[in-house]
C-alpha positions in Angstrom: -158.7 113.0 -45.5 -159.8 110.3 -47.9 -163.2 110.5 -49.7 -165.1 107.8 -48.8 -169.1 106.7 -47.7 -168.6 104.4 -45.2 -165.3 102.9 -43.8 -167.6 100.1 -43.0 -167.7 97.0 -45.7 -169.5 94.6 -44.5 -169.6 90.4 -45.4 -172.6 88.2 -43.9 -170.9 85.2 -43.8 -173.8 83.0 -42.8 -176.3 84.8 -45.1 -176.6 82.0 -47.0 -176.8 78.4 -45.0 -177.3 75.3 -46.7 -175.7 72.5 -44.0 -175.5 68.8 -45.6 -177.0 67.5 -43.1 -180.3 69.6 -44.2 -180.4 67.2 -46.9 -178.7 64.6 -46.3 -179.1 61.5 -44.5 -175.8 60.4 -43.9 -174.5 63.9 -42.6 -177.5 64.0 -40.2 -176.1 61.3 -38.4 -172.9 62.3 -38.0 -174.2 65.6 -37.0 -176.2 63.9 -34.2 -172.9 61.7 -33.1 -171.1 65.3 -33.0 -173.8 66.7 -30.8 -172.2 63.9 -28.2 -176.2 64.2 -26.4 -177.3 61.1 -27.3 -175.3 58.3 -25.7 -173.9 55.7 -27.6 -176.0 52.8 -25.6 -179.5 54.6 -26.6 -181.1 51.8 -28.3 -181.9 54.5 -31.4 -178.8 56.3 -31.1 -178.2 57.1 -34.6 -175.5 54.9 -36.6 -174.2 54.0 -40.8 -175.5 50.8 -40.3 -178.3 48.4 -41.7 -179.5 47.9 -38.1 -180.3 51.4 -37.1 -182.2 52.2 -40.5 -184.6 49.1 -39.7 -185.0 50.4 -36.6 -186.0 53.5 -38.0 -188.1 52.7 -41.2 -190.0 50.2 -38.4 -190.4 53.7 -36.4 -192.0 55.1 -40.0 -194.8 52.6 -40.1 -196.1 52.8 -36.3 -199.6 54.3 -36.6 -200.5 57.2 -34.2 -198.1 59.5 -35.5 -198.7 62.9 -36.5 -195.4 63.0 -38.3 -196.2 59.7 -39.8 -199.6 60.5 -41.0 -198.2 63.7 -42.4 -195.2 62.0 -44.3 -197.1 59.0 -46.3 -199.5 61.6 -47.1 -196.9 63.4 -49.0 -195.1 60.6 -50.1 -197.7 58.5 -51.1 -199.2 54.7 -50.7 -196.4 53.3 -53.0 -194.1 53.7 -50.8 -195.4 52.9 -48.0 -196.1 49.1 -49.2 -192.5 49.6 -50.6 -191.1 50.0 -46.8 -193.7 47.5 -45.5 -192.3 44.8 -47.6 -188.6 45.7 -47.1 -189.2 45.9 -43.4 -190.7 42.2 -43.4 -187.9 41.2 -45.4 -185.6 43.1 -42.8 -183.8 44.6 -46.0 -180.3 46.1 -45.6 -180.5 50.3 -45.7 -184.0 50.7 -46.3 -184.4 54.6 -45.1 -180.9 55.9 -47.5 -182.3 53.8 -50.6 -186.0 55.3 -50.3 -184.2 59.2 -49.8 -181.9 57.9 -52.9 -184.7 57.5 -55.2 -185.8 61.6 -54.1 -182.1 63.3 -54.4 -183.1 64.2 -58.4 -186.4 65.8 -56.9 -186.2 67.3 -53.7 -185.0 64.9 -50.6 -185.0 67.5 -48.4 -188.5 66.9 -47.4 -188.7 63.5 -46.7 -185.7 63.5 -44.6 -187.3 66.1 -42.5 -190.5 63.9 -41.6 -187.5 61.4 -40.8 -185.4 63.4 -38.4 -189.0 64.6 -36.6 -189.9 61.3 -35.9 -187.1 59.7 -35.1 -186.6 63.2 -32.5 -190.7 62.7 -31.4 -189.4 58.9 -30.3 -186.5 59.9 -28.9 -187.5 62.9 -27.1 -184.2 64.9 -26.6 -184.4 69.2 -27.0 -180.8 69.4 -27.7 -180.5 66.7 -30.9 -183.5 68.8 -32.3 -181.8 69.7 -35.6 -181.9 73.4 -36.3 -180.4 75.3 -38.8 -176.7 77.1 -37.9 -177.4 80.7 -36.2 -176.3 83.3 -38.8 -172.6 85.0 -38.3 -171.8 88.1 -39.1 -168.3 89.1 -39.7 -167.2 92.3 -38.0 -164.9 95.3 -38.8 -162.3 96.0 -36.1 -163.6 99.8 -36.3 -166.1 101.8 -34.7 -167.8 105.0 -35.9 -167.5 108.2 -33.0 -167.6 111.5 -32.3 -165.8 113.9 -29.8 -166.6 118.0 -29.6 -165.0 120.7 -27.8 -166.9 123.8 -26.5 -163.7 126.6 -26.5 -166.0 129.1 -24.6 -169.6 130.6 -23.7 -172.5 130.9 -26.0 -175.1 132.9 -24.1 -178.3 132.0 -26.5 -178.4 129.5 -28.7 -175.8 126.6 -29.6 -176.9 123.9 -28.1 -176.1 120.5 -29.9 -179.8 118.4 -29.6 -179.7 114.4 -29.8 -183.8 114.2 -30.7 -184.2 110.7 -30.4 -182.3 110.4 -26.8 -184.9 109.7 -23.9 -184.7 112.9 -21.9 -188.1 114.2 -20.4 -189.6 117.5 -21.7 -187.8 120.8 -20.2 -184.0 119.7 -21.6 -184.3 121.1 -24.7 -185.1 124.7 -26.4 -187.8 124.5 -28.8 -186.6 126.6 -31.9 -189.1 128.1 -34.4 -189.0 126.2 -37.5 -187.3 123.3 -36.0 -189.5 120.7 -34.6 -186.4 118.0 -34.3 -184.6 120.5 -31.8 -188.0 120.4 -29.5 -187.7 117.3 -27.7 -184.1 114.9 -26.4 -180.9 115.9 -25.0 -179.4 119.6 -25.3 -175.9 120.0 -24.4 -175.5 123.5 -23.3 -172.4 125.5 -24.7 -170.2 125.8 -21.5 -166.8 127.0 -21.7 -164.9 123.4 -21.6 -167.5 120.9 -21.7 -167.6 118.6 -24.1 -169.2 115.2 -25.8 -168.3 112.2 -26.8 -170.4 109.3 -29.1 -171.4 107.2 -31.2 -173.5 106.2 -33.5 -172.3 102.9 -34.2 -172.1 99.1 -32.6 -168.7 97.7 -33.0 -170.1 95.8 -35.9 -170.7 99.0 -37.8 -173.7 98.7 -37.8 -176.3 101.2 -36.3 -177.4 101.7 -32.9 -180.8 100.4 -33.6 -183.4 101.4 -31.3 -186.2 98.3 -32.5 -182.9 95.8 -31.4 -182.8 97.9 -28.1 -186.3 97.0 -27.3 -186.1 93.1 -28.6 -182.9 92.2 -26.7 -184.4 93.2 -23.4 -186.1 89.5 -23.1 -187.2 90.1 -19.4 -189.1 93.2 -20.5 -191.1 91.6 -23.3 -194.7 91.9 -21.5 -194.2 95.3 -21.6 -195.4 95.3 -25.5 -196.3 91.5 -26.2 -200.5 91.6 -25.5 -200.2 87.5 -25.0 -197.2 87.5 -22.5 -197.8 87.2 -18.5 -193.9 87.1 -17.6 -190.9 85.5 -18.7 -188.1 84.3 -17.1 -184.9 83.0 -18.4 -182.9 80.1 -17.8 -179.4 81.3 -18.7 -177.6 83.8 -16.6 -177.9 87.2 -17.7 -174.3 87.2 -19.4 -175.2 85.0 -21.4 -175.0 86.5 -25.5 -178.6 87.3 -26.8 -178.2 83.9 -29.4 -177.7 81.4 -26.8 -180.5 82.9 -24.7 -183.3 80.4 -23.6 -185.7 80.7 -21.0 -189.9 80.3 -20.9 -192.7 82.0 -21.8 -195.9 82.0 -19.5 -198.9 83.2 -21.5 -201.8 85.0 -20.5 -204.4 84.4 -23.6 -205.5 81.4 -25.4 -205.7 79.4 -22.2 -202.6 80.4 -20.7 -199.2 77.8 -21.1 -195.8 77.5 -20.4 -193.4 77.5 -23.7 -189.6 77.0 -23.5 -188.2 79.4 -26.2 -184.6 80.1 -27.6 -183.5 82.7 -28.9 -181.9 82.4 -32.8 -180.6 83.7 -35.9 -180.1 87.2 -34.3 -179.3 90.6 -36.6 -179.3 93.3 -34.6 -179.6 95.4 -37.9 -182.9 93.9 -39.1 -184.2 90.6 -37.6 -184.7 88.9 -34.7 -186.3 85.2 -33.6 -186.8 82.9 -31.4 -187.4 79.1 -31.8 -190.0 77.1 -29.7 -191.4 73.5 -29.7 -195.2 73.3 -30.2 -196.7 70.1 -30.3 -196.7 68.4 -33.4 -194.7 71.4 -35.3 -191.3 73.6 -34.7 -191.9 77.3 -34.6 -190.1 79.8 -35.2 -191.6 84.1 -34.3 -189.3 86.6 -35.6 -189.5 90.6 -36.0 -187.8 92.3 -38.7 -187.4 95.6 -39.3 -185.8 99.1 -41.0 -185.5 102.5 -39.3 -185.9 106.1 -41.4 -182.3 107.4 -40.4 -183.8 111.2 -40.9 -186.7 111.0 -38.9 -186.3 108.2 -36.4 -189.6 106.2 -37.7 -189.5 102.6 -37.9 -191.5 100.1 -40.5 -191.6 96.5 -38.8 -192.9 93.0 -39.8 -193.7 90.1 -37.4 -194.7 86.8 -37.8 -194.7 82.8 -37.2 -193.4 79.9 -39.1 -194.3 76.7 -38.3 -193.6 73.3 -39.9 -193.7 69.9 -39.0 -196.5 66.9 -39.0 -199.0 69.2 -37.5 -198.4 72.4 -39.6 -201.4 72.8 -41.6 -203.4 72.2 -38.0 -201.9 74.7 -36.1 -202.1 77.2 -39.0 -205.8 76.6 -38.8 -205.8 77.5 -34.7 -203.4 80.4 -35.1 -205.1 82.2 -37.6 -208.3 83.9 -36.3 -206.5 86.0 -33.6 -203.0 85.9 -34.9 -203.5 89.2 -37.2 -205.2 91.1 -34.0 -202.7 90.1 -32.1 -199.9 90.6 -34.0 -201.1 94.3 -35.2 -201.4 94.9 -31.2 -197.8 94.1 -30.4 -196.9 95.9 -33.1 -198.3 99.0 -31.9 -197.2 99.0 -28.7 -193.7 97.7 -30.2 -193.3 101.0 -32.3 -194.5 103.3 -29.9 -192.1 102.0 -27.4 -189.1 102.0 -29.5 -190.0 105.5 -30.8 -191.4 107.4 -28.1 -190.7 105.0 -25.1 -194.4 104.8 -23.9 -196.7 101.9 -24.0 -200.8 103.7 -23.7 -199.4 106.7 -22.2 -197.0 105.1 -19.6 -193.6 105.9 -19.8 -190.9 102.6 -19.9 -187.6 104.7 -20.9 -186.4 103.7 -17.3 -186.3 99.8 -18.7 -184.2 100.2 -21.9 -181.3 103.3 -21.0 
């Protein structure tokens, strides 16, 4: 046999994502006319022309607009006068000469006011522009393991998975061995045998945290703020084209359509959803002690948009209780599967 760590070399291919049409205003627009979800005849259906970017720089200067306000405050008075005149003199390509003038500083933030308000006008989810989901390239391998008992062992021998979710009374509790009290045994019988693995055929670890985040449905279970969820794609559907809604229990209760995104089932997880005024994204990531079967996890929110600096002004007085609640229960059901004492390991075998 070869000496070797790991058979397993692994390439993130999306790791880093920087699309054009992030920052560029041209390459938005084709990625729009791509989506094919905006027809042709919509009066702001997105275009290279002179005509559409009037349209659009006359959508700029409409007052009551979040994304508007939030915009000419960052971009200043200047240049607002600057597209007041140009849109009086109904100049040719007023919105790609104003992101011009940023592309030596940074025009990656005036072209996002300008996407979420021409998206706030036109009001269609799907041409919401969201960064590509994150690929990961996988190894046509998989990690296992296969024993053989030959004959009888009449004390001792067993072979103990700790972590598995087996109730009390399996296992022999050896002195000196805590790990050994608790999981499955396999007893040493004269032709039985086991087969595993430890691995996903990505190569990467059977994570117990992903095992808990990818069971959508069961999300009250741990989530203090959730009443019930239900989804809106069939249950085949894979985890990163998930969407469904969210009914909410706290904060005056709601309905919020979520989609799921950006899924690595080695150490984050997220799901987009539309609040109003801002994009949000809550996302859990997370690392497990391969020796002991502890986990350290992180959650939190990003929003962005028009109304960002509001809605980080509501979210924070309960956000950290919250957060450090669903976190509890979170851990304790990945690692123990109980939530206050109730036992849930009947929801994620």
């Amino acid at each position: 046999y070869k000496v070797h760590t790991d058979y397993f070399t692994h390439l993130d291919v999306g790791a880093e994502v920087n699309p054009p049409a992030l920052k560029s205003f041209s390459h938005w627009i084709t990625w729009v006319q791509r989506l094919n979800v905006i027809s042709p005849h919509h009066a702001l259906y997105p275009r290279h022309s002179a005509a559409f970017e009037l349209q659009l720089a006359t959508l700029l200067l409409q007052p009551h607009s979040i994304v508007n306000d939030a915009m000419w405050k960052y971009l200043g008075p200047a240049w607002k006068v600057w597209m007041q005149e140009h849109v009086a003199l109904k100049s040719d390509y007023i919105v790609s000469s104003m992101i011009s003038a940023f592309r030596p500083v940074n025009p990656v933030v005036p072209l996002c006011y300008i996407r979420q308000r021409w998206e706030e006008v036109v009001g269609v989810p799907d041409a919401t522009f969201r960064l590509p989901l994150l690929a990961k390239y996988i190894e046509p391998n998989r990690h296992a393991t296969l024993f053989l008992y030959l004959n009888n062992v009449d004390e001792g021998g067993e072979t103990v998975f700790p972590l598995h979710p087996t109730p009390p009374g399996n296992v022999t509790t050896t002195a000196g061995m805590p790990e050994c009290s608790r999981g499955l045994a396999v007893r040493p019988q004269e032709g039985g045998g086991v087969l595993f693995y430890s691995k996903h055929p990505s190569g990467e670890n059977d994570y117990r945290m992903f095992n808990v985040l990818k069971r959508v449905e069961h999300w009250p279970v741990w989530d203090v703020d959730l009443k019930k969820v239900t989804l809106d794609t069939p249950a085949s559907t894979p985890l990163n084209s998930t969407k469904g809604t969210l009914f909410m229990k706290n904060y005056g209760g709601g309905e919020h359509a979520f989609a799921i995104q950006n899924v690595d089932e080695a150490r984050h997880f997220e799901y987009y959803t539309r609040l109003p005024g801002v994009d949000s994204e809550w996302y859990w990531t997370w690392s497990e002690h391969p020796t002991d079967g502890y986990v350290d996890m992180k959650m939190g929110v990003r929003v962005h948009g028009g109304a960002a600096l509001l809605w980080r002004g509501a979210l924070a007085p309960f956000l950290g209780s919250a957060f450090d609640s669903c976190l509890r229960n979170f851990k304790s059901l990945a690692e123990h599967g109980q939530v206050d004492g109730q036992d849930f390991t009947h929801l994620y075998q």
